[in-house]
C-alpha positions in Angstrom: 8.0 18.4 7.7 11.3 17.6 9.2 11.7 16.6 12.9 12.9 19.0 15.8 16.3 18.1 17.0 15.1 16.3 20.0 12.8 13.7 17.7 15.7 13.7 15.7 18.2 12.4 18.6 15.7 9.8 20.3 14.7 8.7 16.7 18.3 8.0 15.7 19.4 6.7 18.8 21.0 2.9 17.9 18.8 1.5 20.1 15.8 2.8 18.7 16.8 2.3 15.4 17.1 -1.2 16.1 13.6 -1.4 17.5 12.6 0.4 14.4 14.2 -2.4 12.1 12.8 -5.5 14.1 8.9 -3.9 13.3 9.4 -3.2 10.6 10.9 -6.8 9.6 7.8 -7.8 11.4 4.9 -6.0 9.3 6.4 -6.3 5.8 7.1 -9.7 6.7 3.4 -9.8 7.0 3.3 -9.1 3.1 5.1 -12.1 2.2 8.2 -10.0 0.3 10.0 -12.0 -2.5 13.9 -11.7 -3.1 14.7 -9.5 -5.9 11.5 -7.2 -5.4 11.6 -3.5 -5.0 10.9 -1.8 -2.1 10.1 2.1 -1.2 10.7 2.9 2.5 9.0 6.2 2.5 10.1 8.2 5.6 13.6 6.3 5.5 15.3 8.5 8.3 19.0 6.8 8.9 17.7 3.9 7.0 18.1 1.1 9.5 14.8 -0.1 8.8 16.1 0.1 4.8 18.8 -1.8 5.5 17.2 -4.7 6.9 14.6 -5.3 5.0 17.1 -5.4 2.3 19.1 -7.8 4.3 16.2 -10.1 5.8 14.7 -10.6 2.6 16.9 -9.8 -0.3 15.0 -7.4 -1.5 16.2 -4.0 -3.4 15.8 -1.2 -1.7 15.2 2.5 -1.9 14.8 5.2 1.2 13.0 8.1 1.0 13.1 11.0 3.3 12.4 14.7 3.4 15.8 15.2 5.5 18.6 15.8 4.0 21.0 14.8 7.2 19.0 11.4 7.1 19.6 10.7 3.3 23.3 11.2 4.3 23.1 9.3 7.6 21.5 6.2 5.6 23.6 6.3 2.3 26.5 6.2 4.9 25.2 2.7 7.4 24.4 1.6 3.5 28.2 1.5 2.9 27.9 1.3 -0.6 25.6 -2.0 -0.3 24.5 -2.2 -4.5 21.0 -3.2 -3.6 19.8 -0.2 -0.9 19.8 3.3 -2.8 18.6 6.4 -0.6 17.3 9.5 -1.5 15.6 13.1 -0.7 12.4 13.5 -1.4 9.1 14.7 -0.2 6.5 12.0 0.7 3.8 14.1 -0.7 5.5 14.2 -4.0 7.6 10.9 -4.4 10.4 10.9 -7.3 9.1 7.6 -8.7 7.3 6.3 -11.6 3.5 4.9 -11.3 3.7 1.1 -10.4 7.7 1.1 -9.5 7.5 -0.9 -6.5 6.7 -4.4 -5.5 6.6 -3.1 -1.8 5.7 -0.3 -0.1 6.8 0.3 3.6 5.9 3.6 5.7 6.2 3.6 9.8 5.9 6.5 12.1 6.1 9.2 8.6 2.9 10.3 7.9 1.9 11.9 10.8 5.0 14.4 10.5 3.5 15.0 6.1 1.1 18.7 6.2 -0.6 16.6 3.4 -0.6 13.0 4.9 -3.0 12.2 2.7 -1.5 12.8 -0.8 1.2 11.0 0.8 -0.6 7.8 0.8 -2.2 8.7 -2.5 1.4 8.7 -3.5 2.4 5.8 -2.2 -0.7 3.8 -3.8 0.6 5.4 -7.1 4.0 3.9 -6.8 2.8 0.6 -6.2 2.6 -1.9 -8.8 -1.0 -4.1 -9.5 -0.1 -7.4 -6.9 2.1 -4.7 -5.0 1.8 -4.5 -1.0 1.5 -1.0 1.3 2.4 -1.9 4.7 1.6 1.0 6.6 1.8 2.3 10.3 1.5 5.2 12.0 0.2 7.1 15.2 -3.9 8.6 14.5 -6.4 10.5 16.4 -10.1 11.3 15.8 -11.6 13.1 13.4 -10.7 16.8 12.8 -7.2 16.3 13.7 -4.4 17.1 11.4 -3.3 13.2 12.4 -4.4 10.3 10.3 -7.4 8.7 11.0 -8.5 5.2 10.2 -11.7 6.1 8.5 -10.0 8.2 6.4 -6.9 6.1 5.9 -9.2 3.3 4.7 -11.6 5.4 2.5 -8.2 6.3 0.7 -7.2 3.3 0.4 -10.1 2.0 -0.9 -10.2 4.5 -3.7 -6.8 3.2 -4.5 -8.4 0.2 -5.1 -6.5 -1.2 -2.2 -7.5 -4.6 -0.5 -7.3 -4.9 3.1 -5.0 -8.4 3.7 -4.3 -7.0 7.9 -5.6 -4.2 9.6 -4.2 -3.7 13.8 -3.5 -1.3 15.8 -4.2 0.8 19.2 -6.4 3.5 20.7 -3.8 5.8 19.2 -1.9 4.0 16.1 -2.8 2.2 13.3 -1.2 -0.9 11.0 -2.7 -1.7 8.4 -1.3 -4.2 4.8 -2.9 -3.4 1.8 -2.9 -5.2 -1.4 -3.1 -3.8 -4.8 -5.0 -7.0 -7.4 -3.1 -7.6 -9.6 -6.0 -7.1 -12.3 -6.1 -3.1 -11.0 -4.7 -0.2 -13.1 -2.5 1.5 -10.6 -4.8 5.0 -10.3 
């Protein structure tokens, strides 16, 4: 689901963006990310928080997003950099092979996904065995069409995820999950 054009203008405000980037630095951070790794952004939007992941920790870099107008807004603040690569692509269905990624990074997406949870299912899938989710978004109790933790968790572990942090607030969850590196990417 794309966002309305007010989400759109608050979400790709500079300033925002820039808040966007510095949590995001933040959680993945929390995953202890290696240079020359590959990570998946899913939910990429202008790609600020792309960028400087790739920057911070020299990793390589791919956005994903379901907006077209974002793929082009992040290809162009790329400015041809040879390790971020940005493209469309629906979070429920991710253009990737199984086990492609070192890292996976998703803030603020899911709750926009019909199918949030085949979205994580996704991402799991794209992870390879020692690879990292590092996840955050808003939930809300059960029956919602929101995330909720339970069920973010029971996914997770049938992904054969381990739990390395788990945060968040009344209303939002953060969680880092680790795939062993013994596990056969489901």
């Amino acid at each position: 689901m794309k966002m309305n054009g007010f989400e759109k203008r608050f979400v790709n405000g500079a300033r925002h963006g820039e808040q966007v980037a510095a949590r995001a630095e933040r959680l993945v951070g929390e995953a202890d990310p290696q240079p020359g790794e590959r990570l998946l952004d899913v939910g990429c939007g202008t790609g600020a928080a792309t960028l400087r992941l790739a920057d911070s920790f020299g990793l390589d870099v791919v956005g994903v997003d379901v907006d077209p107008e974002q793929i082009e807004a992040a290809r162009a603040a790329a400015r041809g950099l040879p390790s971020a690569r940005f493209v469309e692509g629906d979070a429920a269905r991710l253009p990737f092979a199984d086990g492609e990624f070192d890292l996976v990074f998703s803030s603020k997406t899911t709750h926009h996904v019909h199918d949030w949870q085949r979205a994580l299912e996704e991402m799991i899938r794209v992870l390879k065995p020692g690879g990292r989710l590092c996840y955050s978004d808003f939930v809300a109790p059960a029956g919602r069409r929101l995330p909720t933790r339970g069920a973010l968790d029971r996914i997770a572990e049938a992904g054969r995820l381990e739990t390395v942090r788990a945060a968040g607030s009344p209303l939002t969850c953060t969680r880092v999950y680790r795939v062993p590196d013994e596990a056969a990417v489901p």
